[in-house]
ChimeraX commands (.cxc) that place a marker at each C-alpha (Angstrom):
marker #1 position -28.27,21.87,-6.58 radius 0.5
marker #1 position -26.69,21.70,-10.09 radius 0.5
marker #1 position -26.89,18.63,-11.45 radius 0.5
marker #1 position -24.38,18.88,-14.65 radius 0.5
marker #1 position -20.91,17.85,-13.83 radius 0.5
marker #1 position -18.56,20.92,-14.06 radius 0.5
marker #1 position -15.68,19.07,-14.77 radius 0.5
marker #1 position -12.44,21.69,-15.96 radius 0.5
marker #1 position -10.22,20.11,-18.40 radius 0.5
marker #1 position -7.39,19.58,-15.87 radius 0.5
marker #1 position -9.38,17.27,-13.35 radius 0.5
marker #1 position -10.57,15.57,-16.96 radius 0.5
marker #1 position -6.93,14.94,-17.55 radius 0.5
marker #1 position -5.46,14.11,-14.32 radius 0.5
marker #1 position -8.20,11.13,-14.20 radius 0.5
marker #1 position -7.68,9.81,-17.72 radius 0.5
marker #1 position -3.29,10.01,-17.32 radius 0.5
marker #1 position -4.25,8.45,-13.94 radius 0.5
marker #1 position -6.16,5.78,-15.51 radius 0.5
marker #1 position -4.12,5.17,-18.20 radius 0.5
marker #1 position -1.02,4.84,-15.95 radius 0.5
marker #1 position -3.19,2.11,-13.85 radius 0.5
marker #1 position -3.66,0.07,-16.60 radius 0.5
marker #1 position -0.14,0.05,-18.54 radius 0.5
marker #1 position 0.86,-0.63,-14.52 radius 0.5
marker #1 position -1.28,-3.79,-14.27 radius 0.5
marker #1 position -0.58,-5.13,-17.67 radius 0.5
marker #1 position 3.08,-4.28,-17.03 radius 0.5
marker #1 position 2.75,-6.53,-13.74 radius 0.5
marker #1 position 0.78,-9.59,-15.43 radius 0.5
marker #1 position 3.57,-9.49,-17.95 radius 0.5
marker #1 position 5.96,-9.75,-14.95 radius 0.5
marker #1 position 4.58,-12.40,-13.20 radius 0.5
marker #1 position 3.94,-14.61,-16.49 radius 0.5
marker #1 position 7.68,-14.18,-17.31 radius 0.5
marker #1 position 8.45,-15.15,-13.74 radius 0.5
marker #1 position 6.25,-18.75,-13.89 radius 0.5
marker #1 position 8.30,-18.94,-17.32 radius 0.5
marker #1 position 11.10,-18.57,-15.91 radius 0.5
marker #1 position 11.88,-15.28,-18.19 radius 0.5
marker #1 position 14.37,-12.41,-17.02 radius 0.5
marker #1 position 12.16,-9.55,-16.97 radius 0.5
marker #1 position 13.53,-6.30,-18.20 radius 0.5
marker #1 position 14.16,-3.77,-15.56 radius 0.5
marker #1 position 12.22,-0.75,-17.41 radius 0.5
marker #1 position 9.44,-3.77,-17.17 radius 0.5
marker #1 position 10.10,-3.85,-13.89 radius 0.5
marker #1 position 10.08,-0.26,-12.79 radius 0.5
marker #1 position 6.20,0.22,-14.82 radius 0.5
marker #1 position 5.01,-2.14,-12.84 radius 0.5
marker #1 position 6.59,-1.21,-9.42 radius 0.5
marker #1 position 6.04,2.63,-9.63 radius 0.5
marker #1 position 3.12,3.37,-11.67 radius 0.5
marker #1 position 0.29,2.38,-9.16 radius 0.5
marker #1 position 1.67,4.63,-6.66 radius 0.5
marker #1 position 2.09,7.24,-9.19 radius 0.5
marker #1 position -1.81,6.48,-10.13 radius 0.5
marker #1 position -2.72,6.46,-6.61 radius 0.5
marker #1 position -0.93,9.69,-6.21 radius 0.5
marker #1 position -2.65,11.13,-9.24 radius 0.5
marker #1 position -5.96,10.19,-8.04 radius 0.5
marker #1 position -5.24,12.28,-4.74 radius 0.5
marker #1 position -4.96,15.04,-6.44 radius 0.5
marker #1 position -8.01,14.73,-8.53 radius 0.5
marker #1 position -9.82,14.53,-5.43 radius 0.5
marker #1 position -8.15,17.31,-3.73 radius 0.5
marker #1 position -9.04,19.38,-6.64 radius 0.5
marker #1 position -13.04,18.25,-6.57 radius 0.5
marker #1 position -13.52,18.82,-3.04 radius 0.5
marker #1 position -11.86,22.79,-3.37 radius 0.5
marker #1 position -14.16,22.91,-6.18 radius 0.5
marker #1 position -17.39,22.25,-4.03 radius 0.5
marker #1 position -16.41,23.35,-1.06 radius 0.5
marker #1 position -16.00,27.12,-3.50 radius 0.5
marker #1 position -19.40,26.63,-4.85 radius 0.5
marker #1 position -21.12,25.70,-1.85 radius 0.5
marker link #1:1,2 radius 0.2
marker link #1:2,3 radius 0.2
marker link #1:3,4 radius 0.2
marker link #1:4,5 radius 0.2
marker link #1:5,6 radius 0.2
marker link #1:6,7 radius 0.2
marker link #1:7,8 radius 0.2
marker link #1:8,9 radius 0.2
marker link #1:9,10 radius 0.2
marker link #1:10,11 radius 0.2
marker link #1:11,12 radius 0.2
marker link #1:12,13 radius 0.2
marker link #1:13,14 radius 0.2
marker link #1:14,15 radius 0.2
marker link #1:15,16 radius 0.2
marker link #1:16,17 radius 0.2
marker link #1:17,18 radius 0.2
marker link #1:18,19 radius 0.2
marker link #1:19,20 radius 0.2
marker link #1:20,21 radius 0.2
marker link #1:21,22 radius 0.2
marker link #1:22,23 radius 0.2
marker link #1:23,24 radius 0.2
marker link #1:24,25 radius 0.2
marker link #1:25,26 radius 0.2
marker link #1:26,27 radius 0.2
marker link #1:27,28 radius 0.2
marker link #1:28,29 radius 0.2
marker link #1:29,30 radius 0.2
marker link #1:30,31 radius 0.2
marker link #1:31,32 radius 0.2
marker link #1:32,33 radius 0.2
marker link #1:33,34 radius 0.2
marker link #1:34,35 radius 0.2
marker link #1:35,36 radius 0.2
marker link #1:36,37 radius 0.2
marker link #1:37,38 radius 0.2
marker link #1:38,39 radius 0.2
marker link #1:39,40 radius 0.2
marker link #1:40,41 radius 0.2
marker link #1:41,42 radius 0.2
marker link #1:42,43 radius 0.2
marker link #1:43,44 radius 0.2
marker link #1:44,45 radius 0.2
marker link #1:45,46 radius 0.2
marker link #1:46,47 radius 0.2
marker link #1:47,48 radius 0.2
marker link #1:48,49 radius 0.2
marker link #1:49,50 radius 0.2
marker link #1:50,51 radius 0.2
marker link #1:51,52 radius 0.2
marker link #1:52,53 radius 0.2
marker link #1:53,54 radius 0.2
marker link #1:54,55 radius 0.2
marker link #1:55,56 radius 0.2
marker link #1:56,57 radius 0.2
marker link #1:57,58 radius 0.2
marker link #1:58,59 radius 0.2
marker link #1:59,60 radius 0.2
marker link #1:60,61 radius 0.2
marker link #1:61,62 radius 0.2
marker link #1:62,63 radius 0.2
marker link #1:63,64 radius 0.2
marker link #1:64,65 radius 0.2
marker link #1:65,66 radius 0.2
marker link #1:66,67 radius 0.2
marker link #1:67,68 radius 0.2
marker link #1:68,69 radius 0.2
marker link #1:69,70 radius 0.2
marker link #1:70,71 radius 0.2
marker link #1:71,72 radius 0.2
marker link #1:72,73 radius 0.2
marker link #1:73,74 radius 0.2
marker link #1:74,75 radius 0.2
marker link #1:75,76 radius 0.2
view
């Protein structure tokens, strides 16, 4: 069994812009729902970040995973 982590650049990427988008997401929905007890119009491009970039992470994450298991599944 091969213990180092074969990881190609694109599954590397796809996890860190999947990441990334997770986290901008969440702080972009905090900052929602702080201006909402403030009772702050939040911007719509606010709004949009925090509605649609989960999914999009989610999504992204998918793939990643799709990719690793066709990875094995060749090596095995």
């Amino acid at each position: 069994m091969n213990t180092t982590a074969s990881n190609p650049a694109s599954q590397r990427i796809l996890t860190f812009l999947a990441g990334g988008i997770a986290v901008v997401s969440l702080a972009a929905l905090v900052t929602v729902l702080v201006q909402y007890m403030l009772q702050v119009a939040a911007t719509p491009a606010l709004l949009a970040v925090a509605l649609y970039g989960l999914p999009l992470a989610f999504i992204l994450l998918m793939a990643v995973l799709v990719l690793n298991f066709r990875e094995r599944r060749r090596s095995s």
